[in-house]
Structure formats: structure tokens, C-alpha cells
C-alpha positions as CSV (number, residue, x, y, z in Angstrom):
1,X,94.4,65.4,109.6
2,X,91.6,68.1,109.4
3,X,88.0,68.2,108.0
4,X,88.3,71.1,105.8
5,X,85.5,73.6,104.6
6,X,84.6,73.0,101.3
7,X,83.6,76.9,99.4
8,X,81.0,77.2,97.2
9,X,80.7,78.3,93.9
10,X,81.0,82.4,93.6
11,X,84.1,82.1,95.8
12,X,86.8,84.0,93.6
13,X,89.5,80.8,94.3
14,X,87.4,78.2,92.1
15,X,87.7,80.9,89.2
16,X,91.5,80.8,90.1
17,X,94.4,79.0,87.8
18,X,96.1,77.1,90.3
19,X,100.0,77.3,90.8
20,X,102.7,74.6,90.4
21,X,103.8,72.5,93.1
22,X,107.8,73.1,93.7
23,X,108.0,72.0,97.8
24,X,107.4,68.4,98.1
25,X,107.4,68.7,102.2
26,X,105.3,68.0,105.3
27,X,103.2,70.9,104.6
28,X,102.1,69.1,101.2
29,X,101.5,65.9,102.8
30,X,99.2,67.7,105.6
31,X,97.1,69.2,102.8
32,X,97.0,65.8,101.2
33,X,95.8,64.4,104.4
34,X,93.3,67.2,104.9
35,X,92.2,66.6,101.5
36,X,91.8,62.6,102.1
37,X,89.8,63.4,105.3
38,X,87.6,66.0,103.6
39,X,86.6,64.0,100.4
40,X,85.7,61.3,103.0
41,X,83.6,62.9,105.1
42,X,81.7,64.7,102.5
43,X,81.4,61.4,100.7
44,X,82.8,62.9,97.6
45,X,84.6,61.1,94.2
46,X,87.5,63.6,94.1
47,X,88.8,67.2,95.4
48,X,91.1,69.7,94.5
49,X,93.2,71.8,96.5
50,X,91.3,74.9,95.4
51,X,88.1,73.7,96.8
52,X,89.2,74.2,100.2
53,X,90.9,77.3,99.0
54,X,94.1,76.7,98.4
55,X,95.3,77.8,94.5
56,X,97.6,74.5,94.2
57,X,97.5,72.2,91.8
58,X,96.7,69.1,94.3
59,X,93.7,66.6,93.7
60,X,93.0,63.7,95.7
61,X,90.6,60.8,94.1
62,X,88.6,58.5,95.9
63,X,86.7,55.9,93.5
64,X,86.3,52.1,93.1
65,X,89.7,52.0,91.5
66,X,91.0,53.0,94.8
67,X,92.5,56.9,96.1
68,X,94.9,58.9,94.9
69,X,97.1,61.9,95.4
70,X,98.0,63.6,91.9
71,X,100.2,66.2,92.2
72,X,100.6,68.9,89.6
73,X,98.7,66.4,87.5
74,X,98.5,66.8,83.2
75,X,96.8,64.7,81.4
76,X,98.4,63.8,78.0
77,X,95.8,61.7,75.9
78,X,92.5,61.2,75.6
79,X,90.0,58.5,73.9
80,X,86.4,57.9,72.9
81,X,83.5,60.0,74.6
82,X,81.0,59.4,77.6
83,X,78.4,61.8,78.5
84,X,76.7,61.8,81.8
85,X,75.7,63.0,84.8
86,X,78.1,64.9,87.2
87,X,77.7,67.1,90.6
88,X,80.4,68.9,92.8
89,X,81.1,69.3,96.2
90,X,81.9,73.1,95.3
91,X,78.0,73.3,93.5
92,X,75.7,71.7,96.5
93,X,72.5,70.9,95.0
94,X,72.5,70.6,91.6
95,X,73.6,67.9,88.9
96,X,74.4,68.4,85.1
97,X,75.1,66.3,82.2
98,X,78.6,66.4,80.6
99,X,80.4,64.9,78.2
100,X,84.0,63.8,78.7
101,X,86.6,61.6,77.2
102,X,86.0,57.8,78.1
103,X,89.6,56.9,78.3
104,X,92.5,59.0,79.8
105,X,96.4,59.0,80.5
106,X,97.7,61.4,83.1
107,X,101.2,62.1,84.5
108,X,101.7,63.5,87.9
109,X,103.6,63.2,91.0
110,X,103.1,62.0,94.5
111,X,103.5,63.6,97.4
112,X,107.1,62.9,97.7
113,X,107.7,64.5,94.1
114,X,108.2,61.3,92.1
115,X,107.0,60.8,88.6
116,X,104.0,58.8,87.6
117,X,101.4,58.0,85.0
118,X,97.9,56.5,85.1
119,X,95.4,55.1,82.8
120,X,91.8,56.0,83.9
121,X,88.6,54.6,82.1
122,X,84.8,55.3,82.8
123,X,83.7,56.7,86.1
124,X,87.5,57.4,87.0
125,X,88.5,59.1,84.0
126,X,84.9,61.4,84.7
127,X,86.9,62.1,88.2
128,X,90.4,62.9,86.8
129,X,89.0,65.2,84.2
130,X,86.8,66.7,86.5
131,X,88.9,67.9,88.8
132,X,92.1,68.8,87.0
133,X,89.3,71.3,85.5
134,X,89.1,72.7,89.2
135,X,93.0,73.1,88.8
136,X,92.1,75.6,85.7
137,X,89.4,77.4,87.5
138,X,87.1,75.7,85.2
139,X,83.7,74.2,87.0
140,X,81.8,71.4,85.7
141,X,78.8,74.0,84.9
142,X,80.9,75.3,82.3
143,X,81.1,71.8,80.5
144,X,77.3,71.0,81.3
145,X,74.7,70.6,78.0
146,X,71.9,71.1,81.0
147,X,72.0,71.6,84.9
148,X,69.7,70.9,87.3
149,X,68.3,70.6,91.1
150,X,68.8,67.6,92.8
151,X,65.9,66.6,95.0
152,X,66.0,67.8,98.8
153,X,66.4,64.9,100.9
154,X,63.9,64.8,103.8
């Protein structure tokens, strides 16, 4: 596993539409690994592939429900509304408020290509919908009713 550098908004990738996953193989489980380490160490909720700058459709998830690895993720349903604030590791610095869907269903696979779904509420679904966005090249500042500078720690 490998820290990976996290790019920053204006890097052409995060504007990207990110390809299918057709190789379920050793070289997805590094990035998947790489991913795990990186959201860790940058003490992040989620991350997608093109973050690091890869144009994949990979996102790892790391929240109180616990972590996980959604490959070529969709999500099929949606329910009720929760607005809120949200940042990025891709947008250091700044915070906005969003609005998302409270309640989601997804369907993806894991790293060794098999099918699943997941239910995600609150917090979670906030993470699942954020970074499938990354997947479209869509950034949370494009959903945000008002951005703004997060205080400069000392």
C-alpha cells in the first residue's frame, strides 16, 4: 500500500467522466489499497479514484458505518432530502452547504467483481453521493447553495 497525492481542484482529471471497471485483478486491488491508505491518512470520509488521478470509477468510504470499496458504483433510488455542510479533500480549505438525498440505494461491485447493493442513510448517504459525483467529474462546488473558507488552524 502507498499514500497517494491527492490533486486539487483545476486539475483537468476531477472534470473527467470516469471509465468502467472491466479487470477485476491485482492492479485494482493495489489501487483499492492505495486508496484505503490515502483516505486514512488524510483523515477523509470517502475518495475516488480520480482524486489521485486515476479516471476509474473506484471510491472507497470510510464512515461510522464502517469502509467500503464500491466499484463502478450506480445508485438506483433516492429518498427524502438533507442539506448540510460538506468539504473535499480535492478543495483544501473551504466548506459549502449542499443539499442531498437523505436515504440512498446503490449497486456496485467489489474488488473481486461480485455484485452488491447497499442502503446508505444520513452522513453515509452525504459520502456515497458525494463521491460517485467525483466519478462524473462533478465537484461538490457545483451542488453548493454557498461556499466558504474554513478557518486556518494555528
Amino acid at each position: 500500500m502507498a499514500r497517494k497525492f491527492v490533486v486539487q481542484t483545476g486539475d483537468p482529471v476531477l472534470r473527467e467522466k470516469c471509465t468502467e471497471v472491466k479487470t477485476f485483478n491485482g492492479e485494482l486491488w493495489r489501487l483499492l489499497d492505495d486508496m484505503k491508505e490515502t483516505v486514512r491518512a488524510e483523515e477523509g470520509a470517502g475518495l475516488a479514484a480520480p482524486q489521485i488521478g486515476i479516471a476509474k470509477r473506484v471510491v472507497v468510504i470510510d464512515v461510522e458505518e464502517g469502509f467500503f470499496e464500491l466499484v463502478n458504483p450506480v445508485i438506483v433510488a433516492v429518498k427524502g432530502e438533507q442539506t448540510g455542510a460538506e468539504g473535499c479533500l480535492s478543495v483544501k480549505g473551504k466548506q459549502g452547504t449542499v443539499t442531498r438525498p437523505y436515504k440512498v440505494r446503490a449497486e456496485y461491485r467489489d474488488r473481486n467483481g461480485k455484485k452488491h447493493k447497499l442502503t446508505a442513510e444520513g452522513f453515509f448517504a452525504r459520502a456515497v453521493c458525494h463521491e460517485l459525483d467525483h466519478l462524473d467529474g462533478i465537484l461538490y462546488t457545483d451542488r453548493a447553495s454557498e461556499i466558504y473558507d474554513l478557518p486556518v488552524e494555528q
